[in-house]
N, C-alpha and C positions, 0 to 999 in steps of 0.2 A: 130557380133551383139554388140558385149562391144564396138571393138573401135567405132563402127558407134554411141554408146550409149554417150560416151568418150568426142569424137566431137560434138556430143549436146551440151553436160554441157558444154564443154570449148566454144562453140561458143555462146549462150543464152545470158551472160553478154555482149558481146562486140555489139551484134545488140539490145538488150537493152539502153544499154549508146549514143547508136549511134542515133538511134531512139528519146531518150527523147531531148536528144542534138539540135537534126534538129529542133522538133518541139517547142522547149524553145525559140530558134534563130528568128526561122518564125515569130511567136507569136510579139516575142520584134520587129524586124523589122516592124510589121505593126504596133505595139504600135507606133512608135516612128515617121513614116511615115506620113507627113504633119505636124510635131511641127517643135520646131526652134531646135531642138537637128536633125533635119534628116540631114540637110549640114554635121553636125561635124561626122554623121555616116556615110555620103561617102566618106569624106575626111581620117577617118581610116580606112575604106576600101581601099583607094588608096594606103595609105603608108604600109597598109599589104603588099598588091600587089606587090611595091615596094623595100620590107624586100625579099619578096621571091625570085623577080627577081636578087636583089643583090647578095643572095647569091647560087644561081643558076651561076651565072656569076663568082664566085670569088672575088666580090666585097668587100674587108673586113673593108676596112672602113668607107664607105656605111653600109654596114652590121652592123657593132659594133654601127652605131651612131643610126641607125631606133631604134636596140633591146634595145638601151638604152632608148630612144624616148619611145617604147612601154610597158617597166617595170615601168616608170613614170604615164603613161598615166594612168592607174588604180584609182588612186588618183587623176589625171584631169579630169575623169570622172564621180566622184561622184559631182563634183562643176559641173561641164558641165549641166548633166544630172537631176540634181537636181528636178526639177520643177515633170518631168516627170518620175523620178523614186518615190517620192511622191506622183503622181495619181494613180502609177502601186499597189502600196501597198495599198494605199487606197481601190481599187477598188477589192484587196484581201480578203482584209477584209471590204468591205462593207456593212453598217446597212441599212434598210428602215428608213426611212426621219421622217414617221410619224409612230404611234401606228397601228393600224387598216385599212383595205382598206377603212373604213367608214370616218374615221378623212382623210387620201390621197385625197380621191374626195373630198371633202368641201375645203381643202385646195390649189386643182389643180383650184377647181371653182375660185374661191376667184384674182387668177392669172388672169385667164381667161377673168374673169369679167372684172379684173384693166384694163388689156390691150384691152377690148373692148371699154369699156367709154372712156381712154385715145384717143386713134385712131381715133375716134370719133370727140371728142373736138380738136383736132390734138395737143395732149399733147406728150414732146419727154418724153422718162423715161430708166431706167435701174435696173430691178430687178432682184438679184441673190439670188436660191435658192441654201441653205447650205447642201450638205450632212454628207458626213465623216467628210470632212479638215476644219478645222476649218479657213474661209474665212479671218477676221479679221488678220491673219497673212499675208496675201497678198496682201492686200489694203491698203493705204494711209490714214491717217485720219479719218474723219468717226464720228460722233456723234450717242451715244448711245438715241437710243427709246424706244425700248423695249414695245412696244403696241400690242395688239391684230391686225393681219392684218385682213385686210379690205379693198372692194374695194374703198372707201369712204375716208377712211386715206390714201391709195396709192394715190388716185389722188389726195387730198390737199396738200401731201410730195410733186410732183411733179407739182405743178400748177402754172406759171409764175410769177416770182418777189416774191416766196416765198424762206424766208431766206433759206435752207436747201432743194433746188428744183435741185442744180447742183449737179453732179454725182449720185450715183446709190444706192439702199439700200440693206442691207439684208435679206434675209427672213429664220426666224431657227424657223420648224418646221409650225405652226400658226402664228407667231409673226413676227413683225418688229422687228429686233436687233437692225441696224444701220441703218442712213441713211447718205448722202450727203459723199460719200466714193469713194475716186479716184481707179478705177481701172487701174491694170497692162492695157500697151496696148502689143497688139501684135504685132513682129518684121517681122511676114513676108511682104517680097515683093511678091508676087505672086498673090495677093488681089487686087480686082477694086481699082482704082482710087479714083473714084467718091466714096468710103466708108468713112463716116464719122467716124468722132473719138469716138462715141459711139456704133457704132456697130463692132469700133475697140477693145473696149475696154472689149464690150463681150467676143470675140473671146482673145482676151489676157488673159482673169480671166476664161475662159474654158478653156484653153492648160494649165496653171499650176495649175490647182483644178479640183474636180470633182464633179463642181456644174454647174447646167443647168442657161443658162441668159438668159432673156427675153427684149429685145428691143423694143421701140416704137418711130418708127419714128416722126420726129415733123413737118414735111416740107408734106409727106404725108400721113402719119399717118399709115402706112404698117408696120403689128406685124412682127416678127424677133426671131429666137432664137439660140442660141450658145450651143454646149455640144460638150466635148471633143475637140475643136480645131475647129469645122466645125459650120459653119454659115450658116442658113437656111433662108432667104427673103422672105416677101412677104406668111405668112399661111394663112390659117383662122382658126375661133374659133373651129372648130370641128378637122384641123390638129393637132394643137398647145392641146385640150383638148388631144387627139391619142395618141401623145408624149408623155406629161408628164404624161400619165398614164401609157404609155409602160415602162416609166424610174421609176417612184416613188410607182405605186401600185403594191405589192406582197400580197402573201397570208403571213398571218402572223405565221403559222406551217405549217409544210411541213414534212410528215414521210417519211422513206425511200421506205415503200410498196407504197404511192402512187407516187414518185417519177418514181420506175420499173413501176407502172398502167403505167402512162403517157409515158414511152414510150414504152410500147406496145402496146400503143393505134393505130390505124391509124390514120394517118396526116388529119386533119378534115381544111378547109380551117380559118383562123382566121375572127374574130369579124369584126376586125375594120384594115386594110389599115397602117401601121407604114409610115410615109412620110417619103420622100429619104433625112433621118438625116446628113449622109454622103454623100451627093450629092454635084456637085457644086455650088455655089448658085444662084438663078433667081430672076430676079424681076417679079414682081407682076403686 
């Protein structure tokens, strides 16, 4: 009974560490899965691979030059990785956007709205909502507004042959911060053809922040939206409302007792339908 007791305690830590390990790894892998950092994580997958086969083989100078390659690499990862090790933290410590789920709706509206009149009028637009990371680090230029948003100011910011109508604006909190702000575009190739440069440009300021975009076609006026990397085509007003409520409204306390309530509740089927965020994307 002691040693059987023995081999417990001495085995507990090592399927512990093993365990946290797998699922740290899993985790980051599908973090990282569809950004532009996923090439540079199969390619040191390969030359792991590589490291091992060499010295499986007796390979030793092979072997010496990978381990040298891989005691670097650490340090070429944090530049690599950058973008997306910046979301992961973010997303750690992430705040709700707004005060109250009461002030989130008025503000989800508010979007909702822009991109209905826009679509409408076949106005093109680009608007990113700010969470954590502060946007303004990531974009290009950009004039400060600082006004109350409104559907009304969104679409004169964005209304043809207006001086400050090109690129995209931001939205912190209620307010317009900036507008007419170059966003990153995204490098992948694995994307339509036929994507234009602003729905490029979504999907590029979603892979390195972890702020939702909202695109407005201007050719056919089809709403659009960006988060985390993946590009949605072609919603409508009650998808796109869905959304950004699943992402920006929370309860604004939450105790631990009701936290256990909720799950021991039964799975009760939800409200409202989350659209396929991480889907590929369709048109409309």
């Amino acid at each position: 009974m002691t040693l059987w007791f023995q081999y417990i305690i001495w085995l507990w830590r090592p399927v512990v560490e093993i365990t946290i390990l797998a699922v740290a790894i899993y985790y980051i892998l599908i973090f990282v899965r569809g950004t532009r950092g996923w090439p540079v994580v199969i390619g040191f997958l390969v030359m792991l691979g590589l490291m091992f086969l060499s010295d499986w083989l007796q390979l030793k100078v092979l072997a010496l030059l990978l381990q040298t390659f891989f005691a670097a690499s650490a340090f070429a990862a944090l530049v690599i990785f950058q973008p997306e090790l910046r979301r992961m933290l973010a997303e750690l410590g992430n705040l709700p956007l707004f005060n109250t789920a009461h002030e989130q709706r008025e503000n989800i509206e508010v979007i909702i709205q822009a991109a209905e009149r826009m679509s409408e009028a076949r106005i093109g637009s680009l608007m990113a909502i700010q969470q954590s990371i502060q946007l303004q680090d990531v974009v290009e230029s950009g004039i400060v507004v600082d006004c109350e948003a409104t559907p009304e100011m969104l679409e004169t910011i964005f209304f043809p042959n207006n001086a400050i109508h090109d690129g995209g604006v931001i939205i912190i909190g209620d307010r317009i911060g900036f507008a007419a702000c170059i966003f990153p575009l995204t490098q992948r190739q694995d994307l339509n053809k036929s994507l234009g440069t602003r729905h490029r440009a979504a999907i590029g300021l979603s892979e390195e922040t972890d702020a939702v975009v909202v695109a407005v076609s201007e050719e056919k006026g089809a709403v659009s939206y960006a988060y985390k990397g993946h590009l949605v085509r072609g919603v409508t007003a009650e998808e796109l409302r869905a959304f950004l409520t699943s992402v920006f409204v929370r309860r604004a306390k939450r105790t631990v007792r009701d936290w256990i309530r909720k799950k021991l509740q039964v799975r009760k089927p939800q409200e409202a339908a989350l659209p396929a965020a991480f889907s590929e994307p369709h048109p409309k």
